[in-house]
N, C-alpha and C positions, 0 to 999 in steps of 0.2 A: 564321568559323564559330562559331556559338553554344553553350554548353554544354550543351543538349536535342539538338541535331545531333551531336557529339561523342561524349555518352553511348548513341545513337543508332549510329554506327557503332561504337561499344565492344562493345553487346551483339548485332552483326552480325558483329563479328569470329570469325574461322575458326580458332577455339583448338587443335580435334583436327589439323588440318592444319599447325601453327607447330609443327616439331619441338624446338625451341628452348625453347617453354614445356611442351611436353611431358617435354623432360629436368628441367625448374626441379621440377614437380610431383612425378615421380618420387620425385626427392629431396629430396623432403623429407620427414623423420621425426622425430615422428609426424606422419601425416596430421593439419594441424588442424582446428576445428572449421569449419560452412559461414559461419560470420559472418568470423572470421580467414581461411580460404581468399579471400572474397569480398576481403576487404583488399590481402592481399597479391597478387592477379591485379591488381586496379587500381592495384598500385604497379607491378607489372609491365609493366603495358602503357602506364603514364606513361614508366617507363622506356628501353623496348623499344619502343615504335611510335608514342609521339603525345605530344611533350616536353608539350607545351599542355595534355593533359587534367587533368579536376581531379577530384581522385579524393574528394572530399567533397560531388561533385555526387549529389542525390537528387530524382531525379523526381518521388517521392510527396509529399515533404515542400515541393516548387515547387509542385504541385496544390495541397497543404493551404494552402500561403499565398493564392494567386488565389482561392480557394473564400471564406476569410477576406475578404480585400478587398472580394471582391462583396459577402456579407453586410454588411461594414459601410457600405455606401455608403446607407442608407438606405433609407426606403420607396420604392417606387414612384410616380409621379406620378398624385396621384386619391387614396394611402391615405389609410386613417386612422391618422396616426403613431403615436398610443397600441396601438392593436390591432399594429401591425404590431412593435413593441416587447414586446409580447406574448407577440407567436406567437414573436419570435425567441428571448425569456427561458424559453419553454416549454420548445423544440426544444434549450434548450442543457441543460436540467435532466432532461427525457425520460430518461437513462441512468442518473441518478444517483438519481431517486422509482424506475424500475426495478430496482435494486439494491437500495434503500430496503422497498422493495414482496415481495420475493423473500426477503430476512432475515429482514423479520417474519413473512411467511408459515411459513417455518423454522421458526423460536423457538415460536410458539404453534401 
């Protein structure tokens, strides 16, 4: 089983129904915050239900790498490599002339 299937039935799992993690949560005091909660439930259930899971698995950041790869693999077959070198040097600065663009607007 892969770690997208894994983290998959992690976030299918039937937390209100495991009385077991419902006493762990109880007690604990203080309630932490939702980033430390989120921790400690996936040490729990590496614990408690699934020796193999890995609790430093992150979905978004597996997207953000595949997105990455496609981008660099090149133009498409037909471009023009300088344009399309371009457009990708564009689309990476886009947020940051946007920010640029918003401050001066500010200031003056």
């Amino acid at each position: 089983m892969d770690r997208a299937a894994k983290f998959k039935s992690y976030t299918d799992y039937s937390w209100k129904d495991n009385a077991k993690w419902q006493t762990y949560l109880n007690n604990l005091y203080p309630m932490p915050s939702l980033k430390l909660l989120e921790k400690r439930k996936r040490k729990w259930y590496r614990d408690n239900i699934d020796k193999d899971f890995d609790i430093n698995y992150d979905p978004e950041e597996e997207r953000k790498q595949n997105n990455d790869q496609q981008q660099r693999q090149g133009p498409p077959p037909g471009a023009n490599p300088y344009a399309y070198a371009y457009q990708q040097a564009a689309q990476e600065a886009m947020p940051q002339l946007r920010l640029f663009v918003g401050v001066a607007y500010f200031l003056f």
